[in-house]
N, CA, C and O of each residue as an XYZ file, in Angstrom:
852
protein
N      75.756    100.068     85.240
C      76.291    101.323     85.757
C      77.371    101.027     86.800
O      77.266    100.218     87.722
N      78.725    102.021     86.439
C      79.315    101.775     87.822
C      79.416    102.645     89.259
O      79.100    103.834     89.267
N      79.712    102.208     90.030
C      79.905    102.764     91.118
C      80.487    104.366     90.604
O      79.618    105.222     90.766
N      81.534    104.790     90.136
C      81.842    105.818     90.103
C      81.193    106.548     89.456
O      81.935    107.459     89.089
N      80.201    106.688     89.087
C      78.647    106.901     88.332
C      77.745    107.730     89.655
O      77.085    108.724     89.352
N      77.766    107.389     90.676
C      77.092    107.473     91.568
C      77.262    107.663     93.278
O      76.412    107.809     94.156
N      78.632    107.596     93.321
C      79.349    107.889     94.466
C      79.333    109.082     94.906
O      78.866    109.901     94.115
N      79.777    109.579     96.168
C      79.679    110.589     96.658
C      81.338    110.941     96.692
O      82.110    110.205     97.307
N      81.693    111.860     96.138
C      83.188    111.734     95.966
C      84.072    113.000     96.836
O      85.287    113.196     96.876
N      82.727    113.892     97.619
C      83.270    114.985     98.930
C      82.839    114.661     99.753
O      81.651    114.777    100.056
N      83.948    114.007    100.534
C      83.558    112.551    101.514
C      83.813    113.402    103.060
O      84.851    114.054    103.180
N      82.987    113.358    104.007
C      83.322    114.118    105.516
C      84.172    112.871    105.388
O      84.108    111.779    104.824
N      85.137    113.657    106.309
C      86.273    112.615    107.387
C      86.879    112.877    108.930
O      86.985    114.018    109.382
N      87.151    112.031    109.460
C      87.812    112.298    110.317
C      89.277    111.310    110.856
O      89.292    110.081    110.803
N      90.485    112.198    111.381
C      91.694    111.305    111.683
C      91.111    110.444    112.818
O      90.031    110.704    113.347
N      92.032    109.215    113.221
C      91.953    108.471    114.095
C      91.616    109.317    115.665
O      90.684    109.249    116.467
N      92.787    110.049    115.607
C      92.660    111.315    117.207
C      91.516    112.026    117.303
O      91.124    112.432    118.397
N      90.788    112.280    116.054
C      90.112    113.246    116.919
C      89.186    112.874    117.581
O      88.830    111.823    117.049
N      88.463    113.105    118.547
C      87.217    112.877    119.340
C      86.188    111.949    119.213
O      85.961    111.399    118.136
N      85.457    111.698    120.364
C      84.517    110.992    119.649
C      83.485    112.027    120.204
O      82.302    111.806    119.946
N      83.877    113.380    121.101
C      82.631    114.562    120.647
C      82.927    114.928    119.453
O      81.898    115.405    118.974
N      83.939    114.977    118.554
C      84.266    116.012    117.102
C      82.980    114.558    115.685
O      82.381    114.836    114.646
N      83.093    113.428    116.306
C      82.337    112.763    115.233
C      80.489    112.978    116.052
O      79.677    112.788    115.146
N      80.149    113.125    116.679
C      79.281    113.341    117.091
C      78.836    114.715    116.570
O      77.801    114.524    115.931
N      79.167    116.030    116.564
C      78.847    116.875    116.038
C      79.273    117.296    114.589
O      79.062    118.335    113.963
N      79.924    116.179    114.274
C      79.645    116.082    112.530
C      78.218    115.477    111.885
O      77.393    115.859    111.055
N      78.471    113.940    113.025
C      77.150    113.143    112.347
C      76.052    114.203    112.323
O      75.421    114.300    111.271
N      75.720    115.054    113.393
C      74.381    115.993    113.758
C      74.663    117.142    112.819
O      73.718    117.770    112.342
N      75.457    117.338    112.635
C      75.959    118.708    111.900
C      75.468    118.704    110.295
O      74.565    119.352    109.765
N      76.436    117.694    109.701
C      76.343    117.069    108.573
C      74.820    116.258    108.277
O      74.490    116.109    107.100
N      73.966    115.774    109.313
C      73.067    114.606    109.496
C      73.701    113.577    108.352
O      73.244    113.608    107.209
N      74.603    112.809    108.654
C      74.909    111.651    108.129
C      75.584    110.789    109.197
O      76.391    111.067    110.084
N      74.973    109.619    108.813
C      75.522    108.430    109.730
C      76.493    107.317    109.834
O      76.393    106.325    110.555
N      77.515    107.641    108.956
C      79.135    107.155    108.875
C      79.980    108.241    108.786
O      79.581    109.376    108.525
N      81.217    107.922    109.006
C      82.519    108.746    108.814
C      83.441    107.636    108.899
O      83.841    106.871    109.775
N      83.689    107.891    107.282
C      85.390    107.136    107.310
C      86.638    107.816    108.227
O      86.534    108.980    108.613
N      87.920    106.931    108.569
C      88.918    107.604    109.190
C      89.962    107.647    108.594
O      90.446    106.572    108.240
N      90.391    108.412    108.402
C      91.843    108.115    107.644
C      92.744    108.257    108.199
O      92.590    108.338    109.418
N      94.355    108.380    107.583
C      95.173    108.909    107.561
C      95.840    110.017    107.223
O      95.444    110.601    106.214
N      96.754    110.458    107.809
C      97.624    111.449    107.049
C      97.422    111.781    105.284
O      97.101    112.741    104.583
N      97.790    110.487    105.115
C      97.804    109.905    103.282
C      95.988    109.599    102.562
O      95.620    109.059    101.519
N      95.348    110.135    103.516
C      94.421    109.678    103.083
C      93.813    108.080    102.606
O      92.876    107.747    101.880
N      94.632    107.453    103.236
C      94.060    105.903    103.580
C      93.476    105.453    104.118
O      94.214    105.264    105.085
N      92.399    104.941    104.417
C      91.003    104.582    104.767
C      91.668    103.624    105.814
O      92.363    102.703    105.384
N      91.489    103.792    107.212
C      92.223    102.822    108.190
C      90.692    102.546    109.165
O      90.861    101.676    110.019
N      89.419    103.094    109.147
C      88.983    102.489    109.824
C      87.507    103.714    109.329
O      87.540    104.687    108.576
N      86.369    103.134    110.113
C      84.950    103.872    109.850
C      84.427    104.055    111.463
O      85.021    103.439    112.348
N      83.344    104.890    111.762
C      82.467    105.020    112.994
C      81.603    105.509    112.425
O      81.782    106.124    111.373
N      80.134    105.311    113.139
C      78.976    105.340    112.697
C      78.164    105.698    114.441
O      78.508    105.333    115.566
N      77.103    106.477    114.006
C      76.573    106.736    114.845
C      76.111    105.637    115.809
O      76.278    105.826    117.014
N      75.644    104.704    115.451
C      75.626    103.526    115.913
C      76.644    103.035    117.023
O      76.416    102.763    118.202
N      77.626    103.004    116.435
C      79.291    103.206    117.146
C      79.209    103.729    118.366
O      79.526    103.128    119.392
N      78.740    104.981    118.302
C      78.908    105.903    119.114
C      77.934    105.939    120.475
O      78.047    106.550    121.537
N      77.041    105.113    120.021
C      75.533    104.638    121.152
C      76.123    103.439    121.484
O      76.353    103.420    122.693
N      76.481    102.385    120.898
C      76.677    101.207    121.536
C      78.165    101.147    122.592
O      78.325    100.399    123.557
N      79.094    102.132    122.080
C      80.622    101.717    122.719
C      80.052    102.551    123.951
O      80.452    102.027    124.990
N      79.268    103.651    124.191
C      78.962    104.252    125.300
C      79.051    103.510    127.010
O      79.648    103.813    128.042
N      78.301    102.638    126.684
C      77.787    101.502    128.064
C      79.642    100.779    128.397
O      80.212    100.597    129.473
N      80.041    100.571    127.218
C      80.931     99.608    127.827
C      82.331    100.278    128.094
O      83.276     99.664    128.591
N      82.366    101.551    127.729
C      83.984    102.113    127.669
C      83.523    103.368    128.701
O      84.334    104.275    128.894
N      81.882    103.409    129.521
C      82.275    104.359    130.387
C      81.634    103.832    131.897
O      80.483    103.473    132.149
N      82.933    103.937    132.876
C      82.861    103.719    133.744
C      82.084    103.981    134.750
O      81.317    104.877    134.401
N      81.872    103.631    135.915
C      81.236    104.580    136.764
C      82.167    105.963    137.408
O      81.585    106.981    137.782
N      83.114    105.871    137.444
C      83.954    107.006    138.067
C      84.427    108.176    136.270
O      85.168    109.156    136.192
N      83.906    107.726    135.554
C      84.057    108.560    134.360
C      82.844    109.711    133.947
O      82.005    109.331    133.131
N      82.782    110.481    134.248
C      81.495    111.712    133.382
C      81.945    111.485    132.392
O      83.123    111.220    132.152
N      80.549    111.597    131.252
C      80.162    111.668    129.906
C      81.191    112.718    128.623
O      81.300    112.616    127.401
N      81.916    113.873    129.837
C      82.712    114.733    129.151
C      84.000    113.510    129.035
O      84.172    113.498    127.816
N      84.704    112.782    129.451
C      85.904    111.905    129.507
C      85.581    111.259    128.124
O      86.309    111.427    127.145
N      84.210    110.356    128.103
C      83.722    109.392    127.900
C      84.139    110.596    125.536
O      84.728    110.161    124.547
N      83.648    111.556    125.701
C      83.551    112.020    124.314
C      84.787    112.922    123.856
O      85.021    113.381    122.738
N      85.482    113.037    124.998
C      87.043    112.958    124.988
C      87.948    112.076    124.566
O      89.152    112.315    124.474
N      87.565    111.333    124.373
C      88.366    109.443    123.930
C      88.413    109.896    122.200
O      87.533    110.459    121.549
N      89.585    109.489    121.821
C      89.767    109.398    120.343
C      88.548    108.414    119.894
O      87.734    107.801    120.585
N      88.725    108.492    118.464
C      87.642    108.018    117.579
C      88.252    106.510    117.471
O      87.497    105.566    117.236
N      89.454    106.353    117.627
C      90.269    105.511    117.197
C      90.019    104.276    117.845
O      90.196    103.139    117.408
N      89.391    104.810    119.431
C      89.163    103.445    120.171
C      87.612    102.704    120.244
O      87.118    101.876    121.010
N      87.141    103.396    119.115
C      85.940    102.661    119.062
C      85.056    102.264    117.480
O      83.995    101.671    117.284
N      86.431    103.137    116.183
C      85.781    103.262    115.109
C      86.298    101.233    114.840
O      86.892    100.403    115.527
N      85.697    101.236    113.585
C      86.014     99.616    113.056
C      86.868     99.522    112.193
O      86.663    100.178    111.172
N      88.032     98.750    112.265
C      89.037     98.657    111.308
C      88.582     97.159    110.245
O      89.219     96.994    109.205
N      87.982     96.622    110.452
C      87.326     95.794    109.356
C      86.396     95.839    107.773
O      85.602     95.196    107.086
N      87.194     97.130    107.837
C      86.487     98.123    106.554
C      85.633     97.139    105.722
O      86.455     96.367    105.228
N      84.729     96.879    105.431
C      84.462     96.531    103.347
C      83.950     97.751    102.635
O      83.181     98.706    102.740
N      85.253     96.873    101.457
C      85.476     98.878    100.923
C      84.916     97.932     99.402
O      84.600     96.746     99.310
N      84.962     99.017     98.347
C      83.788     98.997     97.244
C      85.593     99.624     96.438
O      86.535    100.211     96.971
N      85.321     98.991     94.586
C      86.510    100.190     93.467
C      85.459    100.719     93.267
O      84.326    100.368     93.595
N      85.976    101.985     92.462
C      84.779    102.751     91.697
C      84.243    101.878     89.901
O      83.437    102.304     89.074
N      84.988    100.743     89.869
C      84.792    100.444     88.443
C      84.029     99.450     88.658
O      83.489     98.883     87.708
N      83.749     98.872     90.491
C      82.846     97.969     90.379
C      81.369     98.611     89.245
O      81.241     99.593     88.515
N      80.641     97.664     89.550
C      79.155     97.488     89.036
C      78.265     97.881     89.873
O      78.426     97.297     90.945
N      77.181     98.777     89.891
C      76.627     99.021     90.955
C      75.646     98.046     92.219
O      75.428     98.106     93.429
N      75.219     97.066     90.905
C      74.572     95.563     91.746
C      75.674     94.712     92.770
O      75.438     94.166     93.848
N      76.808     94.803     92.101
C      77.938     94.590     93.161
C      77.544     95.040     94.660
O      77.346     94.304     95.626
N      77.487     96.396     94.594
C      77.396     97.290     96.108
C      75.935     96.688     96.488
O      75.858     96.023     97.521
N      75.028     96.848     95.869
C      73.648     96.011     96.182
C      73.939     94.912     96.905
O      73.722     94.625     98.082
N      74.577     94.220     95.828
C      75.223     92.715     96.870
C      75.598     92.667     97.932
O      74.947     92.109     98.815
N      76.547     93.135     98.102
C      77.573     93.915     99.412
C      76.516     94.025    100.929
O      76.450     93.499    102.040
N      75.890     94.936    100.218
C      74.625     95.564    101.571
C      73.847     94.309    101.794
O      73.483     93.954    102.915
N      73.657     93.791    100.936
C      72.450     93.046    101.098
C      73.244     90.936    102.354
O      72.629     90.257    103.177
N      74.785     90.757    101.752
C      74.678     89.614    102.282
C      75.646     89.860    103.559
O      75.782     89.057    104.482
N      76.497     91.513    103.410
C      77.076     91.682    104.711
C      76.232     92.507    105.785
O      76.776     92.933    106.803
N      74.683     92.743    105.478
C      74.016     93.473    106.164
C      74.655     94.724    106.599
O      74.448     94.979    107.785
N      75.328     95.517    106.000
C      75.996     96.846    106.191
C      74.779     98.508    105.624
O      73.772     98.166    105.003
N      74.899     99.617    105.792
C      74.226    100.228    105.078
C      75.240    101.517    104.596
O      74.831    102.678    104.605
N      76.413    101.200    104.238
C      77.798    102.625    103.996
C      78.701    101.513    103.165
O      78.689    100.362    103.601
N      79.463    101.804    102.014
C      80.643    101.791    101.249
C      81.480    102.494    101.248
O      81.537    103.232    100.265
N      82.332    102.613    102.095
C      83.580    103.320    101.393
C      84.339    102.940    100.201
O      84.513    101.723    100.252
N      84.779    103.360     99.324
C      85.277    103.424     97.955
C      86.339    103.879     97.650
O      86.416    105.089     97.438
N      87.564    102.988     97.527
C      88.370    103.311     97.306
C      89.463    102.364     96.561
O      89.295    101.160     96.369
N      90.710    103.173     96.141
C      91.953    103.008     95.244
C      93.255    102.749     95.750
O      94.043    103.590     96.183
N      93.422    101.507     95.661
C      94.789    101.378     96.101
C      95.094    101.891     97.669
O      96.111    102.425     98.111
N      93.931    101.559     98.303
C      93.819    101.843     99.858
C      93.281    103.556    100.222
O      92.984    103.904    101.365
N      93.235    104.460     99.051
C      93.127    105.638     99.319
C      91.279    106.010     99.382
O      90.719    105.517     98.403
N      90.738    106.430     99.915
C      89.740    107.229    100.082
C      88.695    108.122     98.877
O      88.376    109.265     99.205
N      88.330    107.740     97.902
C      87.821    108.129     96.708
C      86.585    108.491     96.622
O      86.297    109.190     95.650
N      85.481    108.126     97.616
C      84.224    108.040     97.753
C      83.713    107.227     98.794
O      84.346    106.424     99.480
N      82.063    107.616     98.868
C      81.476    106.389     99.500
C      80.189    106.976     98.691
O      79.956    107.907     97.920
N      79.469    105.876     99.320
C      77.869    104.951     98.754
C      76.745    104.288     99.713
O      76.991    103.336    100.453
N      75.624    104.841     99.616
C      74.702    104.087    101.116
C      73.753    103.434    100.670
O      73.636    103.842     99.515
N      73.086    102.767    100.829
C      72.040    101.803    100.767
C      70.909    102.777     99.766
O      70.221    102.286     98.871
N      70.910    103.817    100.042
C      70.294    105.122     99.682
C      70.170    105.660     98.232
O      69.167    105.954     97.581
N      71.770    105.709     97.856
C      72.502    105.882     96.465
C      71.742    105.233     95.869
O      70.796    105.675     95.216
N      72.208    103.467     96.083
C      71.615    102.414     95.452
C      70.207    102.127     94.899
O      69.905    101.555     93.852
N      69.406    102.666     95.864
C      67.995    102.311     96.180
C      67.723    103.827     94.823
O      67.046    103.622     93.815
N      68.166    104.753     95.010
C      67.778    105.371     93.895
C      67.829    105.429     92.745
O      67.038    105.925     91.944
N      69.594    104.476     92.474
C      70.348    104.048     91.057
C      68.464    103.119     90.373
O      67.605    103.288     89.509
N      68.744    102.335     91.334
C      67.775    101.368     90.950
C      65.977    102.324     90.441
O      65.628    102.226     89.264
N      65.473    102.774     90.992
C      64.626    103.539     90.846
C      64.839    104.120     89.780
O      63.722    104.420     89.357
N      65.710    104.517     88.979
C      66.599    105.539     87.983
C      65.739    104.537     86.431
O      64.862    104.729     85.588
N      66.964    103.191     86.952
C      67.076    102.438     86.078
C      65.974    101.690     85.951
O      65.897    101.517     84.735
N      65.031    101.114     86.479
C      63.892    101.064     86.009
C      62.512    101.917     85.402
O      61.427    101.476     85.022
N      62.973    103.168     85.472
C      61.452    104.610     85.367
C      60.828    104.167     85.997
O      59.736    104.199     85.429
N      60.655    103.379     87.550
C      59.707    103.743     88.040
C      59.514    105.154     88.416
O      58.340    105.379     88.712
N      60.312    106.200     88.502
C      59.891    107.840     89.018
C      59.587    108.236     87.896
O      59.878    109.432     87.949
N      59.066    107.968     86.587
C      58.337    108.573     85.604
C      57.244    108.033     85.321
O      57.136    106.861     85.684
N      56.269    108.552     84.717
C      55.065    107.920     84.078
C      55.189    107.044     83.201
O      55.953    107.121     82.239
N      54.171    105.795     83.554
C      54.982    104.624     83.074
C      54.015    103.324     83.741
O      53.769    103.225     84.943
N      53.536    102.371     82.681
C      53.477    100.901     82.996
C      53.990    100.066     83.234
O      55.122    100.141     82.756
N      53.701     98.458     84.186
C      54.636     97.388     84.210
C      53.838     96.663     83.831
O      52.669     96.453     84.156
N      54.542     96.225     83.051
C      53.857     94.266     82.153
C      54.756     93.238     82.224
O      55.882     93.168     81.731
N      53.811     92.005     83.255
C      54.660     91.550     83.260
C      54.532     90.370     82.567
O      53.428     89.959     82.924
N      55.091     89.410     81.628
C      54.684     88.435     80.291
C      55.644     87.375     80.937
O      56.846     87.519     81.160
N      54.574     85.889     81.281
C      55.107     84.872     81.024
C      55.122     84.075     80.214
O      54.122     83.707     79.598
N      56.875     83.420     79.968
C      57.259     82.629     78.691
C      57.678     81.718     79.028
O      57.669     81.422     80.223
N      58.280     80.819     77.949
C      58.980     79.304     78.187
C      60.593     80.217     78.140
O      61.046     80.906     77.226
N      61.177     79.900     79.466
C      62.339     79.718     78.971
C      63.683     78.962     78.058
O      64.524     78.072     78.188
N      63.186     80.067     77.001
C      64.126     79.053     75.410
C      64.733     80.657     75.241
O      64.210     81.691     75.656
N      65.964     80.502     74.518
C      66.452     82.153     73.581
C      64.853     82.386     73.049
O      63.769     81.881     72.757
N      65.930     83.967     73.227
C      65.291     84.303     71.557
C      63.756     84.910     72.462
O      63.504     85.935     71.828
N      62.757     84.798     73.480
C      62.167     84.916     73.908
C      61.567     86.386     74.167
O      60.500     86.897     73.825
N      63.058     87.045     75.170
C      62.721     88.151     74.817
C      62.129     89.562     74.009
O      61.231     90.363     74.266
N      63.332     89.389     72.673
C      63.099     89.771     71.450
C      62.309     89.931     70.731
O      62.200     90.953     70.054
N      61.304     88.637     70.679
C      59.856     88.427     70.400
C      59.195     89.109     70.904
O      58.637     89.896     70.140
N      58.874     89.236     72.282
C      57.895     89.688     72.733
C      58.292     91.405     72.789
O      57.306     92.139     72.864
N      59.282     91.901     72.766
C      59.884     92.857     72.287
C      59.562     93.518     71.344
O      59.683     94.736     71.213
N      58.953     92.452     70.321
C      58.499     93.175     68.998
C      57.391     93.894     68.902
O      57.089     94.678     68.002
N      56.530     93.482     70.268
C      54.969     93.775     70.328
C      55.134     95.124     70.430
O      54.610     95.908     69.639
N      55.968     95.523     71.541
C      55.452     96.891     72.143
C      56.586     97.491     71.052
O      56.668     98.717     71.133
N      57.426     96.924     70.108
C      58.203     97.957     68.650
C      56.652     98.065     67.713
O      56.253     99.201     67.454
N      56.180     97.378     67.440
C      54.760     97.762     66.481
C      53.577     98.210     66.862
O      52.586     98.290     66.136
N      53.705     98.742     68.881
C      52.630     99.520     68.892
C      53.359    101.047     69.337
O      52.908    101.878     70.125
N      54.652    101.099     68.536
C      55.248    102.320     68.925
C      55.156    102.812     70.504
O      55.157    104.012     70.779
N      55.078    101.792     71.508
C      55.578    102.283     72.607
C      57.066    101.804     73.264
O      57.598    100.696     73.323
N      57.485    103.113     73.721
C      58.953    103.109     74.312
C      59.218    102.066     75.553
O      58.292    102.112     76.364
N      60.276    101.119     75.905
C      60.426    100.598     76.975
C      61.463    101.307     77.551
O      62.323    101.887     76.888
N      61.418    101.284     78.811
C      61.914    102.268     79.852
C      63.051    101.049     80.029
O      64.124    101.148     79.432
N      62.735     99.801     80.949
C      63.748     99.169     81.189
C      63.089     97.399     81.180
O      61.925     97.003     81.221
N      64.224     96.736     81.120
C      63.427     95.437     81.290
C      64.125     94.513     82.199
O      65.348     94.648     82.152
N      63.636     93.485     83.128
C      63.944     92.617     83.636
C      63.402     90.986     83.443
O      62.396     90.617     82.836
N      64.362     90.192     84.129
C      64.198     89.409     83.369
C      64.397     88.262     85.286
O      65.342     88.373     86.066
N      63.554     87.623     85.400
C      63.232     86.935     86.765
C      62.892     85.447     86.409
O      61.806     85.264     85.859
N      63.845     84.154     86.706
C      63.434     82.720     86.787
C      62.267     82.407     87.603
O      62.113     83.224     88.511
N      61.236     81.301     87.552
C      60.141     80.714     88.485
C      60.641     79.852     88.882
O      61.646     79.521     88.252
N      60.296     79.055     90.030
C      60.231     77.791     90.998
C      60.295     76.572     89.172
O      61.093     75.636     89.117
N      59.533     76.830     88.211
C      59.735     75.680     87.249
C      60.311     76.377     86.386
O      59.907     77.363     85.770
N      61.340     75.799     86.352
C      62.838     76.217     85.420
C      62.500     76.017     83.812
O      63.278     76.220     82.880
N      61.280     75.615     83.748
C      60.957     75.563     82.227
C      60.208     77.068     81.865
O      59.924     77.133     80.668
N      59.833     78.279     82.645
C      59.566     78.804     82.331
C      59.962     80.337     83.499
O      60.033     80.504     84.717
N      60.145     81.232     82.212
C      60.936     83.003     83.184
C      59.493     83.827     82.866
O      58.546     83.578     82.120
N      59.726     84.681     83.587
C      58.977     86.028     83.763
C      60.057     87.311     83.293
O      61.170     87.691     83.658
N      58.903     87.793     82.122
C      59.550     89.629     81.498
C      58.997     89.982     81.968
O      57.784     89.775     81.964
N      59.914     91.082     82.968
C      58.983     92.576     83.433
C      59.436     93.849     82.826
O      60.529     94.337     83.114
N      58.680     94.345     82.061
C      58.454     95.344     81.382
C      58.411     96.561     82.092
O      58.054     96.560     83.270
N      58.728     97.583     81.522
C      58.271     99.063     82.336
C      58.178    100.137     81.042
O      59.205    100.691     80.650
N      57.108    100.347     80.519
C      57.107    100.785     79.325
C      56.124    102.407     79.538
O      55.215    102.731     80.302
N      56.821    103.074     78.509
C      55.930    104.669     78.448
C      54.768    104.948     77.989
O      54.542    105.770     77.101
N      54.004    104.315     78.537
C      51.950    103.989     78.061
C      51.487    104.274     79.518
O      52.117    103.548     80.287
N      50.608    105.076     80.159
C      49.635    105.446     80.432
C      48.398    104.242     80.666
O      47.804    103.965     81.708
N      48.304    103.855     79.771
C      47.121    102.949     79.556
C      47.874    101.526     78.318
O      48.141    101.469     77.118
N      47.941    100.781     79.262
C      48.804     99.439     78.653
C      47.954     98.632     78.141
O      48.455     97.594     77.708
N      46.609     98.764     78.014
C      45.329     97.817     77.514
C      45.781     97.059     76.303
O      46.042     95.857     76.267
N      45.859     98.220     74.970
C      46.124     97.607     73.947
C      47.379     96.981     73.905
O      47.373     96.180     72.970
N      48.583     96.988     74.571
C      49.671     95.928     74.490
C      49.267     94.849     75.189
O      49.652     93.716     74.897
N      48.552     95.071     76.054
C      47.901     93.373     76.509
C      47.269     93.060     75.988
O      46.897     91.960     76.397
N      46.506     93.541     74.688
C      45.500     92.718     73.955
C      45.788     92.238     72.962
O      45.192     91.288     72.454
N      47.173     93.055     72.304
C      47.997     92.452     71.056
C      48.750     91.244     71.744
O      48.789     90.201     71.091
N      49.239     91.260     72.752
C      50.496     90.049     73.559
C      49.363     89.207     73.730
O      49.581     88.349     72.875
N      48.148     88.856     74.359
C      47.343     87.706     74.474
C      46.936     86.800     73.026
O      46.567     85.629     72.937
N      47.217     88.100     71.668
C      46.558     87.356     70.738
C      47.903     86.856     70.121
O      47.708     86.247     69.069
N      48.762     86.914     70.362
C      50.068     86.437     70.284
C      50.063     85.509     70.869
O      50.943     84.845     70.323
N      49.583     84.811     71.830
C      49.795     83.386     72.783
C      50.551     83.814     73.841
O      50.915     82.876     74.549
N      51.019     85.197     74.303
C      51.635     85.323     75.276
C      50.766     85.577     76.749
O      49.852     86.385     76.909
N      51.489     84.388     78.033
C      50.747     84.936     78.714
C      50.910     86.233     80.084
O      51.673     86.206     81.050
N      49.755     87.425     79.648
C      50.122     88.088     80.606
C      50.157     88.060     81.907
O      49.199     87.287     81.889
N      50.361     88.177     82.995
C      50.495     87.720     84.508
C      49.969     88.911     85.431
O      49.295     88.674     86.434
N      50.447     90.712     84.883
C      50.479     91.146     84.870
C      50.501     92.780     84.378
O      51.657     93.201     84.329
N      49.642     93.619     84.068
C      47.964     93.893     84.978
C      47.109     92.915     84.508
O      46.936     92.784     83.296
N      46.459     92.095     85.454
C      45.034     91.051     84.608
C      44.211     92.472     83.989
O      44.249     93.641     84.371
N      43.432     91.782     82.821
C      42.142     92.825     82.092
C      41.368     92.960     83.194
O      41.757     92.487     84.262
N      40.528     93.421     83.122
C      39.012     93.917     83.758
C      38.228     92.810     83.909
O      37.723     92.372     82.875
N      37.925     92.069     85.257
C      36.823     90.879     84.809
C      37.560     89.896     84.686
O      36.758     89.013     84.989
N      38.500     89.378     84.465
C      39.329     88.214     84.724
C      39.877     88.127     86.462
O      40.588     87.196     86.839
């Protein structure tokens, strides 16, 4: 799936000038916790985050300054111009990536520098939820194999000849590279009999153990 699949594409904004009371009673207004900044042209020149807005507090207000000065200050002198911005044709595990090794929780998304969308940790976390059925009724099985081809497919065949539907599948390496883990997420209620056809197959299940094992 890509990003533009799932983006938020009526994006709050705010210019560099305005306030940093005018982003404060957006974040509360709106309850969201980024705002891209743009330009005139709608070019993404910088972000602030509520966060932003608690931490620059201590250091940009003086003692001879009241709190009214202090939210009087453009946005400009405290938002971040170090954007990481997201295309919309990325991949959505891309943005996963993103969050996960720049520790960020907001994407802005955009084209040729322009402003197209954004994406939160949030989006993602639900894409994912989507794409596996875990929010539907539904089993996980999980079957360990030798990693060789062709592996999948096989075991694939089990749950095609007990006429149950698979929702989604993944596919996870072990510590011994001679052998992967299938995780299954299939539309059964009661997964008994696919674990009892896959054991008499030689496959081993890992996941739900039977009763008593």
């Amino acid at each position: 799936m890509i990003i533009e699949k799932i983006m938020q594409k009526n994006v709050l904004t705010l210019s560099p000038d305005h306030s940093i009371q005018d982003a404060l009673n957006l974040i509360k207004k709106a309850r969201i916790k980024h705002i891209p900044i743009i330009s005139e042209e709608n070019t993404l020149i910088g972000i602030i985050s509520d966060r932003d807005i608690r931490d620059a507090a201590p250091s940009i207000l003086s003692k001879n300054e009241k709190l009214d000065a202090l939210l009087n200050k453009p946005v400009k002198n405290i938002m971040k111009t170090d954007v990481i911005t997201g295309h919309p044709l990325d991949f959505v595990e891309d943005a996963a990536t993103i969050f996960y090794e720049h520790k960020i929780s907001c994407l802005p998304i955009t084209t040729n520098g322009k402003l197209v969308g954004i994406i939160t940790k949030t989006d993602v976390l639900n894409t994912f939820v989507k794409l596996t059925g875990a929010h539907q009724p539904s089993s996980r099985i999980e079957v360990r194999v030798p990693n060789i081809t062709g592996m999948l497919s096989e075991v694939a065949t089990v749950f095609h000849k007990g006429k149950v539907n698979i929702s989604s599948v993944f596919v996870y390496p072990e510590e011994n590279e001679k052998f992967k883990t299938l995780v299954f997420r299939v539309q059964t209620m009661n997964p008994m009999g696919l674990i009892t056809e896959l054991e008499k197959k030689g496959y081993a299940v890992v996941w739900p153990h039977m009763l008593g094992e």
